[in-house]
N, C-alpha and C positions, 0 to 999 in steps of 0.2 A: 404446275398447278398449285403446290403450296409455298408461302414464299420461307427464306430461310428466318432465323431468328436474326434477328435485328434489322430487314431490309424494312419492316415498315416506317421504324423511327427514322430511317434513312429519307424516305420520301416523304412523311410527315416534315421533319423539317426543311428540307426545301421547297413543298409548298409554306409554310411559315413564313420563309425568308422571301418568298416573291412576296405574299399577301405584306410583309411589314416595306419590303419597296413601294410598294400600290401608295402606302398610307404616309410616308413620308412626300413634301410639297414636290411638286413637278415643274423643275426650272427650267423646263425646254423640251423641243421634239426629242433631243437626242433621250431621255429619260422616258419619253412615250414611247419610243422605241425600244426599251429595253427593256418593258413590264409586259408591253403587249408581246403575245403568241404570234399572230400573223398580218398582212399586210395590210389586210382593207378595212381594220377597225382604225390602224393610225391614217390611214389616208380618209377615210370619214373625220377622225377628229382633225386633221388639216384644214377640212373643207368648211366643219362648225367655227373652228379659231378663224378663220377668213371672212364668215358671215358676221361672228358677234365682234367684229374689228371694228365698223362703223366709219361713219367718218371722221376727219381730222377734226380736232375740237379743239377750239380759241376763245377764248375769255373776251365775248365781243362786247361786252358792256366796260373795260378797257379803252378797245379799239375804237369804240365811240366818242367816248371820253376825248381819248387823244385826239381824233379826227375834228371833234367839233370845236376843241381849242386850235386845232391847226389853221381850220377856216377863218376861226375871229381873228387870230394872229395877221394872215394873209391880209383882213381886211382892213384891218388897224394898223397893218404897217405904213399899206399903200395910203389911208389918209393919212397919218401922220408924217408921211415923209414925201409927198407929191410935189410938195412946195421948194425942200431944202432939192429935190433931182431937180426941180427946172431948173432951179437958182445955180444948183454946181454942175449940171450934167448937161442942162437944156433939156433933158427928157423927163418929165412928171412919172414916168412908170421906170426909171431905172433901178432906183434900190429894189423896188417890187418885184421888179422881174429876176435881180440877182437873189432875192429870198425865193422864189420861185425854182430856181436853180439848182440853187442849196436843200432846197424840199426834195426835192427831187432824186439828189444824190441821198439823203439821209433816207427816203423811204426803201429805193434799194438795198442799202445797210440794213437798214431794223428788216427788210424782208429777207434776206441772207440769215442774220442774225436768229430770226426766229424758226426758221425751216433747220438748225444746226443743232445737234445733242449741247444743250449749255456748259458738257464738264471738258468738251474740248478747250474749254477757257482754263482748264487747269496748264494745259500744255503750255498755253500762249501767255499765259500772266508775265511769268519772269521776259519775256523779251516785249514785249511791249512796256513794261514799267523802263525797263531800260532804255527803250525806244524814246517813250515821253520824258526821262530825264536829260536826255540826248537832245531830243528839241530845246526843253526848257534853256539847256545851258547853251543853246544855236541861239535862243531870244537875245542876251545878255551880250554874246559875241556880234550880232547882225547890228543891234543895236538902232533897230528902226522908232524912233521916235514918234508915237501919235497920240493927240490928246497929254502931252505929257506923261506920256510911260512908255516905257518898252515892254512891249507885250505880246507882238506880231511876229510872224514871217510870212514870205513871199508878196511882199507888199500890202499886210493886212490880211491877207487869205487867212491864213492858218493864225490861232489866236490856243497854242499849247495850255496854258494855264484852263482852260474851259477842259481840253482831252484828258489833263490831271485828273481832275475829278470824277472822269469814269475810270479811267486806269487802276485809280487809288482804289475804288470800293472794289473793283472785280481781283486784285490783287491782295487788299486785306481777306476779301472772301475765304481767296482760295488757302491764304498763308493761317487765317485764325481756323480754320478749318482743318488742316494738318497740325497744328500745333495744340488740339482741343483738348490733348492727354496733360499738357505742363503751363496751359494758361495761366493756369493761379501761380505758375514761381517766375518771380520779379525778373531775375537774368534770363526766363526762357519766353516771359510775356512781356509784361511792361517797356523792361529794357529796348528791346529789339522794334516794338510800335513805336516809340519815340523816334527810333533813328529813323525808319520808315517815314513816318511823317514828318519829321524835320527836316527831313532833304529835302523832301519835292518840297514843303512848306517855305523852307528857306530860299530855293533858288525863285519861288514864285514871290516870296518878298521885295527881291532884288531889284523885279523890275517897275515898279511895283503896284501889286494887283490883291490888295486886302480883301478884297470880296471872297476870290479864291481860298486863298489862307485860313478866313475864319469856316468856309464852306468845308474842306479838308480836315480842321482840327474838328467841327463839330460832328465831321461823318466817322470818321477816326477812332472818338468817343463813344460814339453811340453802338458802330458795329463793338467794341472790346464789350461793352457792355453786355451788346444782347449774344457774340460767344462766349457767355459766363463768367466775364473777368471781374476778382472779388472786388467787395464796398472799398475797401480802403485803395487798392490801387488806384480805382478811378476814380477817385477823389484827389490820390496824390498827381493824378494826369489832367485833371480839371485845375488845380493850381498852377503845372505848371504852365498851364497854356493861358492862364489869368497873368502869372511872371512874362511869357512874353511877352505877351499881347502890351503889356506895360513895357517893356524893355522897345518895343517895334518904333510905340508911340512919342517915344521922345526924342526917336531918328527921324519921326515921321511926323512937323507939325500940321501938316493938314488933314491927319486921322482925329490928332489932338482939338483941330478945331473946330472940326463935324460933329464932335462927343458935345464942346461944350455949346454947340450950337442946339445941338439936340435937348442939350439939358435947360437952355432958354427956350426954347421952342414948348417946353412941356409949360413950365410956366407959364408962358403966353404965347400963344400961337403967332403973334405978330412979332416977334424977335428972333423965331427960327431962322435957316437959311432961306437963301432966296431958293430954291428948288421946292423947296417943302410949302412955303408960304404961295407959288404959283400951282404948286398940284392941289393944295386946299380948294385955293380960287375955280378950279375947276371944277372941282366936284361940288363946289355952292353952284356953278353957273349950271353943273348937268340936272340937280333937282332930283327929283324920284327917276323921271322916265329921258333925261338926256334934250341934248339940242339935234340930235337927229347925226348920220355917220357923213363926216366931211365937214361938219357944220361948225366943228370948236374952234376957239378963238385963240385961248390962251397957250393954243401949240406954236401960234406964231408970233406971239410977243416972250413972255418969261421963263416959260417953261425950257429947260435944257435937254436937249437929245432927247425928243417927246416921242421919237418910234425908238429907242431904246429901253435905257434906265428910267424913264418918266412915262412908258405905253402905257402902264395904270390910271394914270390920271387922264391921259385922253379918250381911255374907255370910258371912266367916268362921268367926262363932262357928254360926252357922245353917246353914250347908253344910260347913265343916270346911275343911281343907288341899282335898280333893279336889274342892268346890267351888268354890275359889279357885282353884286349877290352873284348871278348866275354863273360867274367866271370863279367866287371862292366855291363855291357846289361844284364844278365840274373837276375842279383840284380836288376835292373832298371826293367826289368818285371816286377819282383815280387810286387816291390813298387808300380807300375801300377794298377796292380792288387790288392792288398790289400786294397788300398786306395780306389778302385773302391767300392771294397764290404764294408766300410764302409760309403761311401757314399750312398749305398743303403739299409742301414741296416732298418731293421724295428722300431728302436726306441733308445735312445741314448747310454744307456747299449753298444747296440752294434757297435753301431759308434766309441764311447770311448775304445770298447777295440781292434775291427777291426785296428782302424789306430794306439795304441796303441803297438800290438803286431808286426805289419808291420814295422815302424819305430823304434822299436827294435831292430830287426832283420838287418835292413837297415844300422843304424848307427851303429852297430856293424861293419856290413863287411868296412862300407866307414871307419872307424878309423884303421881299421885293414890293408886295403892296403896304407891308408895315412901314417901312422906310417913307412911305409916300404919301400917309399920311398919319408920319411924325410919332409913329409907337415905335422905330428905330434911327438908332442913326443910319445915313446915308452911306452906302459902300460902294455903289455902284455895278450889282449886280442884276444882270437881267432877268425877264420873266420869261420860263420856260415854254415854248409852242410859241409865246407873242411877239416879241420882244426881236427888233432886226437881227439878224448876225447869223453868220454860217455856220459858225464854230458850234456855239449854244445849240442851235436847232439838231444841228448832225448826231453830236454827242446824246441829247436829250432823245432821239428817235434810236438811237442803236440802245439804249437803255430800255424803251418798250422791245424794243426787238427781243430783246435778251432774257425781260417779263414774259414774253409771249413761248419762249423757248422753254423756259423754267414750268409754266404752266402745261403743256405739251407733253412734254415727255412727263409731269408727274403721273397726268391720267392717264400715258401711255401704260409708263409704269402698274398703277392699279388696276387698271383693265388685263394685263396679261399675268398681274396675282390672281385677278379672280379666274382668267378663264384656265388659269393652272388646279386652282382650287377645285374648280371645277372638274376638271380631268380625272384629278386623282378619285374624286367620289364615282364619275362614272366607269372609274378601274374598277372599285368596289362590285357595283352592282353587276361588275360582265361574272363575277367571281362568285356571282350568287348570293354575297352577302346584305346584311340591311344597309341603306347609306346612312351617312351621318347627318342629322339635322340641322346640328350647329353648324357645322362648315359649309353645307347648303346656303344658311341665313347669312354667312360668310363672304360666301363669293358673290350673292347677288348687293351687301353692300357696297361689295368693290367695283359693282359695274357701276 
Protein backbone atom coordinates (compact mmCIF):
# COMPACT_ATOMS: atom_id res chain seq x y z
CA UNK A 1 0.00 0.00 0.00
CA UNK A 2 2.81 2.54 0.55
CA UNK A 3 5.33 2.77 -2.01
CA UNK A 4 9.14 2.82 -1.01
CA UNK A 5 11.18 6.10 -1.05
CA UNK A 6 12.18 6.60 -4.42
CA UNK A 7 9.85 4.29 -6.57
CA UNK A 8 7.70 7.36 -7.40
CA UNK A 9 10.74 9.25 -9.11
CA UNK A 10 11.18 5.94 -10.75
CA UNK A 11 7.88 6.00 -12.63
CA UNK A 12 7.50 9.63 -12.86
CA UNK A 13 10.35 9.42 -15.09
CA UNK A 14 9.40 6.91 -17.37
CA UNK A 15 6.21 8.38 -17.79
CA UNK A 16 8.53 11.50 -18.94
CA UNK A 17 10.43 9.47 -21.17
CA UNK A 18 7.26 7.94 -23.10
CA UNK A 19 5.59 11.56 -23.14
CA UNK A 20 9.16 13.06 -24.60
CA UNK A 21 8.90 9.91 -27.33
CA UNK A 22 5.10 11.15 -28.13
CA UNK A 23 6.64 14.65 -28.91
CA UNK A 24 9.63 13.81 -30.97
CA UNK A 25 8.46 13.55 -35.13
CA UNK A 26 7.07 10.02 -36.06
CA UNK A 27 9.11 8.68 -39.03
CA UNK A 28 7.02 5.48 -39.51
CA UNK A 29 4.56 2.84 -38.13
CA UNK A 30 7.36 1.24 -36.52
CA UNK A 31 7.62 4.57 -33.95
CA UNK A 32 3.52 4.32 -33.69
CA UNK A 33 4.27 1.30 -32.49
CA UNK A 34 6.46 1.94 -29.99
CA UNK A 35 4.61 4.97 -28.16
CA UNK A 36 1.40 3.35 -28.44
CA UNK A 37 0.11 0.76 -25.30
CA UNK A 38 -2.05 -1.37 -27.43
CA UNK A 39 -3.26 -2.59 -30.69
CA UNK A 40 -6.39 -0.98 -31.96
CA UNK A 41 -5.32 2.62 -31.48
CA UNK A 42 -2.28 1.78 -34.11
CA UNK A 43 -4.49 0.02 -36.40
CA UNK A 44 -7.11 2.96 -36.37
CA UNK A 45 -4.13 5.17 -37.19
CA UNK A 46 -3.21 2.79 -40.23
CA UNK A 47 -6.57 3.06 -41.38
CA UNK A 48 -6.76 7.37 -41.04
CA UNK A 49 -2.90 7.33 -42.80
CA UNK A 50 -4.73 5.13 -45.66
CA UNK A 51 -7.80 7.58 -45.96
CA UNK A 52 -5.82 10.97 -45.88
CA UNK A 53 -3.32 9.19 -48.75
CA UNK A 54 -5.68 10.32 -51.52
CA UNK A 55 -4.92 9.89 -54.81
CA UNK A 56 -1.89 9.95 -56.80
CA UNK A 57 -1.04 13.62 -57.68
CA UNK A 58 0.59 14.79 -61.10
CA UNK A 59 1.33 18.21 -62.05
CA UNK A 60 -1.28 18.12 -64.92
CA UNK A 61 -1.02 21.53 -66.20
CA UNK A 62 2.56 20.05 -67.35
CA UNK A 63 1.07 17.10 -68.88
CA UNK A 64 -0.87 19.47 -70.89
CA UNK A 65 1.57 21.46 -71.81
CA UNK A 66 3.43 18.65 -73.17
CA UNK A 67 0.58 16.77 -74.80
CA UNK A 68 -0.60 19.69 -76.60
CA UNK A 69 2.94 20.53 -78.01
CA UNK A 70 2.99 16.66 -78.81
CA UNK A 71 -0.25 17.13 -80.95
CA UNK A 72 1.23 20.36 -82.94
CA UNK A 73 4.35 18.52 -83.43
CA UNK A 74 2.43 15.33 -84.85
CA UNK A 75 0.64 17.73 -87.12
CA UNK A 76 3.37 19.85 -88.34
CA UNK A 77 5.45 17.07 -89.05
CA UNK A 78 3.16 15.29 -91.28
CA UNK A 79 2.68 18.62 -93.29
CA UNK A 80 5.86 19.38 -93.53
CA UNK A 81 7.29 16.34 -94.60
CA UNK A 82 4.31 14.56 -96.73
CA UNK A 83 5.85 15.77 -99.90
CA UNK A 84 9.89 14.84 -99.23
CA UNK A 85 8.02 10.67 -98.11
CA UNK A 86 6.23 10.62 -101.52
CA UNK A 87 9.23 11.76 -103.14
CA UNK A 88 11.83 9.16 -101.17
CA UNK A 89 9.47 6.59 -99.80
CA UNK A 90 6.39 6.71 -102.20
CA UNK A 91 4.37 7.04 -99.04
CA UNK A 92 3.10 10.79 -97.93
CA UNK A 93 2.57 9.44 -94.23
CA UNK A 94 5.95 7.56 -93.73
CA UNK A 95 8.13 9.83 -91.76
CA UNK A 96 4.68 10.61 -89.83
CA UNK A 97 4.05 7.33 -88.91
CA UNK A 98 7.92 6.59 -87.89
CA UNK A 99 7.34 9.91 -85.41
CA UNK A 100 4.42 8.14 -84.39
CA UNK A 101 6.32 5.20 -83.37
CA UNK A 102 8.98 6.94 -81.68
CA UNK A 103 5.90 8.76 -79.67
CA UNK A 104 4.98 5.80 -78.76
CA UNK A 105 8.06 4.18 -77.48
CA UNK A 106 8.99 7.54 -75.59
CA UNK A 107 5.56 7.92 -73.85
CA UNK A 108 6.32 4.41 -72.37
CA UNK A 109 9.62 5.74 -71.01
CA UNK A 110 8.43 9.01 -69.51
CA UNK A 111 5.39 6.66 -68.08
CA UNK A 112 8.08 4.11 -66.50
CA UNK A 113 10.01 6.92 -65.66
CA UNK A 114 7.58 8.83 -63.74
CA UNK A 115 5.76 5.85 -61.69
CA UNK A 116 9.89 5.28 -60.38
CA UNK A 117 11.18 6.97 -57.01
CA UNK A 118 13.66 9.63 -59.16
CA UNK A 119 16.78 8.99 -56.66
CA UNK A 120 17.04 5.50 -58.14
CA UNK A 121 18.91 7.65 -60.78
CA UNK A 122 21.54 7.92 -58.20
CA UNK A 123 22.22 4.22 -58.77
CA UNK A 124 22.16 4.37 -62.54
CA UNK A 125 24.10 7.66 -63.34
CA UNK A 126 27.58 6.30 -63.34
CA UNK A 127 26.69 3.48 -65.80
CA UNK A 128 24.63 5.08 -68.24
CA UNK A 129 27.26 8.15 -68.58
CA UNK A 130 29.39 5.29 -69.32
CA UNK A 131 26.98 3.77 -71.56
CA UNK A 132 26.48 7.26 -73.62
CA UNK A 133 30.31 7.61 -73.82
CA UNK A 134 30.47 4.18 -75.17
CA UNK A 135 27.95 5.06 -77.86
CA UNK A 136 29.43 8.23 -78.55
CA UNK A 137 32.88 6.76 -79.29
CA UNK A 138 30.70 3.62 -81.52
CA UNK A 139 29.48 7.04 -83.58
CA UNK A 140 33.26 7.90 -84.57
CA UNK A 141 34.21 4.06 -85.14
CA UNK A 142 30.62 3.17 -87.31
CA UNK A 143 31.46 6.19 -89.06
CA UNK A 144 27.92 6.42 -90.82
CA UNK A 145 27.88 9.49 -92.81
CA UNK A 146 24.58 11.59 -93.11
CA UNK A 147 23.91 15.08 -93.90
CA UNK A 148 27.69 15.29 -93.64
CA UNK A 149 28.36 14.41 -90.08
CA UNK A 150 28.70 11.42 -88.24
CA UNK A 151 26.32 11.50 -85.82
CA UNK A 152 24.15 8.24 -86.13
CA UNK A 153 23.88 4.43 -85.37
CA UNK A 154 22.05 1.74 -86.57
CA UNK A 155 21.46 3.29 -89.64
CA UNK A 156 20.11 6.65 -88.35
CA UNK A 157 17.97 5.12 -85.57
CA UNK A 158 19.88 6.10 -82.59
CA UNK A 159 21.49 9.77 -82.97
CA UNK A 160 23.78 9.50 -79.16
CA UNK A 161 24.69 13.11 -79.10
CA UNK A 162 20.75 14.01 -78.43
CA UNK A 163 21.06 10.95 -75.25
CA UNK A 164 24.15 13.20 -74.07
CA UNK A 165 22.24 15.69 -73.02
CA UNK A 166 19.99 13.90 -70.72
CA UNK A 167 22.72 11.61 -69.39
CA UNK A 168 24.84 14.85 -68.77
CA UNK A 169 22.20 16.75 -66.58
CA UNK A 170 20.92 13.62 -64.57
CA UNK A 171 24.65 12.85 -63.95
CA UNK A 172 25.92 16.37 -63.05
CA UNK A 173 22.65 16.24 -60.67
CA UNK A 174 23.58 13.44 -58.92
CA UNK A 175 27.64 14.26 -58.87
CA UNK A 176 27.03 18.40 -57.86
CA UNK A 177 24.81 16.99 -55.27
CA UNK A 178 27.24 14.69 -53.50
CA UNK A 179 29.95 17.03 -53.87
CA UNK A 180 27.74 20.08 -52.23
CA UNK A 181 30.33 20.08 -49.10
CA UNK A 182 33.63 21.14 -51.45
CA UNK A 183 32.05 22.80 -54.41
CA UNK A 184 33.70 26.04 -53.84
CA UNK A 185 37.39 24.23 -54.02
CA UNK A 186 38.72 24.49 -57.56
CA UNK A 187 40.39 20.67 -57.56
CA UNK A 188 37.20 19.28 -55.85
CA UNK A 189 34.67 21.50 -58.13
CA UNK A 190 35.75 23.24 -61.06
CA UNK A 191 38.46 20.90 -62.02
CA UNK A 192 36.61 17.75 -62.21
CA UNK A 193 33.26 19.60 -64.23
CA UNK A 194 35.52 20.53 -66.91
CA UNK A 195 36.76 17.10 -67.48
CA UNK A 196 33.19 15.81 -67.26
CA UNK A 197 32.09 18.02 -69.74
CA UNK A 198 34.98 18.02 -71.99
CA UNK A 199 34.75 14.38 -72.70
CA UNK A 200 31.43 13.92 -73.72
CA UNK A 201 31.82 17.72 -75.33
CA UNK A 202 34.72 16.66 -77.20
CA UNK A 203 33.87 13.28 -78.51
CA UNK A 204 30.46 15.02 -79.63
CA UNK A 205 32.70 17.71 -81.39
CA UNK A 206 34.40 14.93 -83.44
CA UNK A 207 31.67 14.04 -85.44
CA UNK A 208 30.44 16.84 -85.63
CA UNK A 209 27.33 18.20 -83.81
CA UNK A 210 27.82 22.02 -82.27
CA UNK A 211 24.34 22.26 -81.54
CA UNK A 212 24.91 19.51 -78.89
CA UNK A 213 28.23 20.96 -77.59
CA UNK A 214 27.03 24.40 -77.12
CA UNK A 215 23.56 22.81 -75.39
CA UNK A 216 25.96 20.67 -72.90
CA UNK A 217 28.51 23.48 -71.98
CA UNK A 218 25.49 25.88 -71.53
CA UNK A 219 23.51 23.25 -69.15
CA UNK A 220 26.93 22.39 -67.59
CA UNK A 221 27.22 26.17 -66.40
CA UNK A 222 24.09 26.73 -65.39
CA UNK A 223 23.44 23.49 -63.13
CA UNK A 224 27.36 24.59 -61.32
CA UNK A 225 25.84 27.65 -60.97
CA UNK A 226 22.47 27.04 -59.32
CA UNK A 227 24.59 24.11 -56.91
CA UNK A 228 26.38 27.23 -55.39
CA UNK A 229 29.40 27.24 -57.33
CA UNK A 230 31.26 30.77 -56.41
CA UNK A 231 31.23 34.23 -59.02
CA UNK A 232 34.71 33.77 -59.85
CA UNK A 233 34.79 30.10 -60.81
CA UNK A 234 32.12 30.45 -63.24
CA UNK A 235 33.25 33.17 -64.80
CA UNK A 236 36.59 31.36 -65.12
CA UNK A 237 34.40 28.40 -66.77
CA UNK A 238 32.38 30.93 -68.91
CA UNK A 239 35.88 31.93 -70.55
CA UNK A 240 37.03 28.83 -70.92
CA UNK A 241 34.18 27.61 -73.08
CA UNK A 242 34.31 31.31 -74.89
CA UNK A 243 38.56 29.85 -75.58
CA UNK A 244 37.04 26.85 -77.06
CA UNK A 245 34.38 27.64 -78.76
CA UNK A 246 37.14 29.80 -80.53
CA UNK A 247 39.71 27.19 -80.80
CA UNK A 248 36.50 24.60 -82.44
CA UNK A 249 35.93 27.57 -84.97
CA UNK A 250 38.94 27.64 -86.76
CA UNK A 251 38.91 23.56 -87.19
CA UNK A 252 35.41 24.28 -88.15
CA UNK A 253 34.89 26.92 -91.18
CA UNK A 254 31.35 26.41 -91.62
CA UNK A 255 30.66 27.42 -87.76
CA UNK A 256 32.84 30.31 -88.86
CA UNK A 257 30.61 31.16 -91.64
CA UNK A 258 27.24 30.88 -89.99
CA UNK A 259 28.68 33.47 -87.22
CA UNK A 260 29.54 35.87 -89.97
CA UNK A 261 26.40 35.18 -91.82
CA UNK A 262 24.50 35.95 -88.76
CA UNK A 263 26.34 38.93 -88.21
CA UNK A 264 25.19 40.26 -92.05
CA UNK A 265 21.96 39.05 -91.53
CA UNK A 266 21.64 41.54 -88.49
CA UNK A 267 22.51 44.17 -90.65
CA UNK A 268 20.30 43.48 -93.16
CA UNK A 269 18.08 40.98 -93.37
CA UNK A 270 18.71 40.26 -97.04
CA UNK A 271 22.40 39.20 -96.70
CA UNK A 272 21.80 36.46 -94.06
CA UNK A 273 21.92 32.83 -95.13
CA UNK A 274 19.74 31.21 -97.30
CA UNK A 275 17.87 29.27 -94.44
CA UNK A 276 17.13 32.46 -92.33
CA UNK A 277 16.21 34.59 -95.44
CA UNK A 278 13.50 31.56 -96.45
CA UNK A 279 12.18 31.17 -92.65
CA UNK A 280 11.63 35.07 -92.73
CA UNK A 281 9.60 34.65 -96.08
CA UNK A 282 7.58 32.64 -94.32
CA UNK A 283 6.56 34.16 -91.65
CA UNK A 284 5.74 37.45 -94.10
CA UNK A 285 3.54 35.01 -96.23
CA UNK A 286 1.76 33.47 -92.59
CA UNK A 287 0.61 37.15 -91.63
CA UNK A 288 -1.22 37.46 -88.22
CA UNK A 289 -3.46 34.18 -88.59
CA UNK A 290 -1.30 31.84 -91.19
CA UNK A 291 -2.35 30.27 -94.77
CA UNK A 292 -4.05 27.56 -93.08
CA UNK A 293 -2.26 23.73 -91.99
CA UNK A 294 -0.83 22.04 -95.33
CA UNK A 295 -1.29 25.19 -97.17
CA UNK A 296 2.81 26.72 -97.11
CA UNK A 297 4.68 27.14 -99.95
CA UNK A 298 8.00 27.88 -98.95
CA UNK A 299 8.49 24.27 -97.43
CA UNK A 300 8.83 23.15 -100.81
CA UNK A 301 10.93 25.53 -102.47
CA UNK A 302 13.91 27.34 -99.98
CA UNK A 303 13.34 26.29 -96.95
CA UNK A 304 15.88 23.43 -95.73
CA UNK A 305 14.76 20.30 -93.59
CA UNK A 306 11.33 22.23 -93.04
CA UNK A 307 9.93 19.15 -90.52
CA UNK A 308 13.19 19.40 -88.75
CA UNK A 309 15.66 22.42 -87.89
CA UNK A 310 13.33 24.85 -90.01
CA UNK A 311 9.41 23.39 -88.31
CA UNK A 312 9.41 26.91 -86.91
CA UNK A 313 8.96 28.69 -89.78
CA UNK A 314 6.30 26.29 -91.20
CA UNK A 315 4.32 26.85 -88.07
CA UNK A 316 4.51 30.19 -88.94
CA UNK A 317 3.62 30.53 -92.21
CA UNK A 318 0.72 27.81 -91.44
CA UNK A 319 -0.53 29.41 -88.14
CA UNK A 320 0.58 32.95 -88.57
CA UNK A 321 2.10 35.29 -85.71
CA UNK A 322 -0.78 33.96 -83.56
CA UNK A 323 0.26 30.49 -83.95
CA UNK A 324 3.63 31.20 -82.90
CA UNK A 325 2.78 33.08 -79.87
CA UNK A 326 0.90 30.18 -78.73
CA UNK A 327 3.68 27.70 -79.20
CA UNK A 328 6.32 30.46 -77.29
CA UNK A 329 3.28 30.26 -74.25
CA UNK A 330 3.07 26.61 -74.10
CA UNK A 331 7.27 26.53 -73.79
CA UNK A 332 6.59 29.46 -71.20
CA UNK A 333 4.19 26.97 -69.35
CA UNK A 334 6.16 24.33 -69.17
CA UNK A 335 9.10 26.56 -67.73
CA UNK A 336 6.56 27.54 -65.10
CA UNK A 337 5.94 24.44 -64.36
CA UNK A 338 9.03 22.76 -64.13
CA UNK A 339 10.71 25.33 -62.32
CA UNK A 340 7.81 25.14 -59.96
CA UNK A 341 8.35 21.46 -59.11
CA UNK A 342 11.77 22.05 -58.53
CA UNK A 343 11.29 24.56 -56.31
CA UNK A 344 9.28 22.19 -54.40
CA UNK A 345 11.35 19.28 -54.64
CA UNK A 346 12.21 17.42 -51.55
CA UNK A 347 15.90 17.79 -51.44
CA UNK A 348 18.58 19.09 -53.71
CA UNK A 349 19.14 15.97 -55.92
CA UNK A 350 15.90 17.00 -57.03
CA UNK A 351 16.00 20.73 -57.39
CA UNK A 352 19.33 20.24 -59.49
CA UNK A 353 17.74 18.05 -61.76
CA UNK A 354 14.05 19.39 -61.87
CA UNK A 355 15.31 22.85 -63.07
CA UNK A 356 18.07 21.04 -64.91
CA UNK A 357 15.98 19.10 -67.24
CA UNK A 358 13.27 22.07 -67.68
CA UNK A 359 15.84 24.55 -68.83
CA UNK A 360 17.03 21.97 -71.19
CA UNK A 361 14.22 21.55 -72.70
CA UNK A 362 13.59 25.36 -72.71
CA UNK A 363 16.76 26.63 -74.20
CA UNK A 364 16.56 24.30 -76.76
CA UNK A 365 13.22 25.47 -78.22
CA UNK A 366 14.20 29.32 -77.34
CA UNK A 367 17.55 28.75 -79.78
CA UNK A 368 15.60 26.97 -82.07
CA UNK A 369 12.98 29.71 -82.88
CA UNK A 370 15.77 32.48 -82.31
CA UNK A 371 17.98 30.90 -85.03
CA UNK A 372 14.95 31.13 -87.41
CA UNK A 373 14.42 34.27 -87.21
CA UNK A 374 17.96 35.46 -87.28
CA UNK A 375 18.44 36.54 -83.24
CA UNK A 376 20.95 33.48 -83.41
CA UNK A 377 23.14 31.99 -85.50
CA UNK A 378 22.08 28.74 -86.97
CA UNK A 379 23.27 25.40 -85.16
CA UNK A 380 21.15 23.19 -86.29
CA UNK A 381 19.26 22.09 -83.35
CA UNK A 382 15.81 20.77 -83.09
CA UNK A 383 12.49 22.01 -81.41
CA UNK A 384 11.63 19.95 -78.64
CA UNK A 385 7.74 17.88 -79.08
CA UNK A 386 8.01 19.41 -82.79
CA UNK A 387 10.60 18.99 -84.56
CA UNK A 388 10.97 15.09 -86.76
CA UNK A 389 13.53 12.74 -85.10
CA UNK A 390 13.34 9.85 -82.69
CA UNK A 391 16.23 10.45 -80.70
CA UNK A 392 14.88 14.31 -79.76
CA UNK A 393 11.41 13.22 -78.91
CA UNK A 394 12.44 10.09 -76.76
CA UNK A 395 14.98 11.86 -74.74
CA UNK A 396 12.70 15.13 -74.43
CA UNK A 397 9.61 12.70 -72.99
CA UNK A 398 11.80 10.65 -70.53
CA UNK A 399 12.85 14.20 -69.10
CA UNK A 400 8.92 14.91 -68.31
CA UNK A 401 8.89 11.56 -67.03
CA UNK A 402 11.41 12.21 -64.65
CA UNK A 403 9.69 16.00 -63.83
CA UNK A 404 6.74 14.05 -63.17
CA UNK A 405 8.56 11.55 -60.74
CA UNK A 406 10.38 14.43 -59.06
CA UNK A 407 6.92 16.18 -58.47
CA UNK A 408 5.40 12.88 -57.01
CA UNK A 409 7.23 11.62 -54.55
CA UNK A 410 7.98 15.47 -53.22
CA UNK A 411 4.18 15.58 -52.21
CA UNK A 412 4.42 12.19 -51.28
CA UNK A 413 7.04 13.16 -49.19
CA UNK A 414 4.98 16.28 -47.46
CA UNK A 415 1.77 14.38 -47.08
CA UNK A 416 3.35 11.64 -45.02
CA UNK A 417 5.45 14.87 -42.78
CA UNK A 418 2.27 15.94 -42.19
CA UNK A 419 0.34 13.00 -41.54
CA UNK A 420 3.39 12.14 -39.08
CA UNK A 421 2.89 15.35 -37.55
CA UNK A 422 -0.07 14.54 -37.12
CA UNK A 423 0.18 11.41 -35.23
CA UNK A 424 2.40 12.61 -32.86
CA UNK A 425 -0.24 15.50 -31.65
CA UNK A 426 -2.92 12.90 -31.50
CA UNK A 427 -0.30 10.77 -29.14
CA UNK A 428 -0.50 13.90 -27.09
CA UNK A 429 -4.18 14.08 -26.72
CA UNK A 430 -4.67 9.94 -25.82
CA UNK A 431 -2.06 11.15 -22.78
CA UNK A 432 -4.51 13.73 -21.73
CA UNK A 433 -2.51 16.46 -22.56
CA UNK A 434 -3.28 19.98 -24.39
CA UNK A 435 -2.31 19.46 -28.16
CA UNK A 436 -0.06 21.90 -29.79
CA UNK A 437 -1.46 24.52 -32.09
CA UNK A 438 1.46 25.30 -33.90
CA UNK A 439 2.12 21.82 -35.10
CA UNK A 440 -1.52 21.50 -35.85
CA UNK A 441 -1.33 24.78 -38.19
CA UNK A 442 1.82 22.51 -39.35
CA UNK A 443 0.65 19.37 -40.55
CA UNK A 444 -2.51 20.82 -42.13
CA UNK A 445 0.13 23.17 -44.36
CA UNK A 446 1.76 20.02 -45.30
CA UNK A 447 -1.28 18.47 -46.62
Amino acid sequence: MFRKMGERTTVDSSARANRQRAERPVRGLVDLFAVQTDARPAFESQVLTRRKAGPVRVDLLLILSVATLIIIGLVMVYSASYDFSYREYDDPSWMFMRQVLFLGVGLIVATGLALIDFHHLKRAAIPMILITLAALVGVLITDEIRHGATRTLLEGSIQPSELAKLVVIIYLAVWLEAKRDSIGSVSFGLIPLGIILGTVSGLIALQPDFSAVITILIMGGLMFFMAGGEPRQIIILLLLIILVGLIVLQFYPVGMDRILLFIAGLIDPTQGSDQVKASLESFLRGGWFGVGIGNAQTKYLDLPVPFTDSIFAVVGEETGVIGSVALVALYSLLLWRGMTIARQASDKMGTLLAAGLTLWICIEAFINMAMMVNLLPIVGNALPYISLGGSSLNVSLAAIGILLSISRFSHKQKEESGRQTHAAVNLRRRDGRRSVSGSNRLAKTGD
